[in-house]
N, C-alpha and C positions, 0 to 999 in steps of 0.2 A: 534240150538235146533231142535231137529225131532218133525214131528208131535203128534207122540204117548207120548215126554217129556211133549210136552205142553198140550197138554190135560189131561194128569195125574196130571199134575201140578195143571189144571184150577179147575177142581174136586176133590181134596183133602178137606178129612172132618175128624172132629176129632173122638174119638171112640165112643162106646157105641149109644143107640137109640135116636132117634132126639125127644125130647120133644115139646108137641103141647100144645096149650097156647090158640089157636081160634081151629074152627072145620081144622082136615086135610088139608080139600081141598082148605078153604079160607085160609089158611096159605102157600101153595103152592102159588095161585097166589097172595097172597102178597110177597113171597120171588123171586117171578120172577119180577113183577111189581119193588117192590123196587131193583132188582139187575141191571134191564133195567135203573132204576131212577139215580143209581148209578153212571152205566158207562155214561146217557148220560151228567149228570150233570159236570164231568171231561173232557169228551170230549168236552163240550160247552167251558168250561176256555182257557182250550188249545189255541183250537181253535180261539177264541178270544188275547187271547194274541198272534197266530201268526199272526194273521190279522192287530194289531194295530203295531205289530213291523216291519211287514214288508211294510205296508202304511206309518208309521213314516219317514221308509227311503227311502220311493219313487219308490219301487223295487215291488208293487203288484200294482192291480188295480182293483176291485172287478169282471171283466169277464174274465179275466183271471184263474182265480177261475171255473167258470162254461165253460171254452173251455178245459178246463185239460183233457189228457188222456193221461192215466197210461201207464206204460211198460210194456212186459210180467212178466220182477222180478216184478214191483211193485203191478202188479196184482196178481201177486200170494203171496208175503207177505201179501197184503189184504183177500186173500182168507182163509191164511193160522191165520192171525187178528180173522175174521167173526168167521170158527171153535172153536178158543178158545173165542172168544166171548160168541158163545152160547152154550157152556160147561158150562161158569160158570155162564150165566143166568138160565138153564134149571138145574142148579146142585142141585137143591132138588128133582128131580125126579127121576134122575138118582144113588142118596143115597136112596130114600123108593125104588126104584126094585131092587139096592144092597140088601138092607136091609130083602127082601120076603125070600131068601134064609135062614138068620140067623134066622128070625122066626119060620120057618121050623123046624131049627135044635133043637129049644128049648130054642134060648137064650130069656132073660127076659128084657125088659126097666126098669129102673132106679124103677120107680113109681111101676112096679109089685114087683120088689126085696123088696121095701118099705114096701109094704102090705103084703107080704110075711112073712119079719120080724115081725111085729105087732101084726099076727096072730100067731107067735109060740110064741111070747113072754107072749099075754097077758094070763091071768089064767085062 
């Protein structure tokens, strides 16, 4: 996968404007906070599970762990991890700057379209 697949990948959102529920901004960094909460929470399992299974069979030792260093592949799949990483933590930001453009052009969120209708309907 090239770089530019995975990141298009990590950033995918569905259509229409992002509805806010708290103020914008607290809703950003909850949606970064909670995407960081995310990844580290899977990452911890992991993690864990490969630590008891490779201690189980006698094959790690916990500084082996902390004398590790990578290869230049494996530092660069790491590199290439981190970017999509923070793609898709930073991905509500990078949808409201998509998003300034469509404003621009005149599109309407959901909640304008609503009020919209409301007002031609009522008498």
């Amino acid at each position: 996968m090239s770089i530019a697949d995975a990141l298009a990948r990590a950033s995918a959102k569905p259509a229409g404007k992002r509805p806010y529920f708290l103020q914008p901004e607290t809703e950003r960094v909850l949606a970064i906070t909670m995407a960081i909460a995310q990844e580290l929470a899977v990452t911890r399992t992991r993690m864990d599970t490969l630590e008891r299974i490779l201690k189980a069979k006698g094959q790690l030792d916990a500084d082996e762990i902390e004398r590790f260093v990578p290869s230049a592949n494996a530092a660069q799949e790491r590199a290439l991890w981190t970017q999509e990483y923070l793609t898709r933590i930073l991905r509500i930001v990078q949808q409201e700057a998509e998003a300034i453009p469509a404003t621009l052009q005149g599109d309407l969120a959901s909640e304008e379209v609503a009020k919209e209708l409301l007002e031609t309907t009522e008498p």
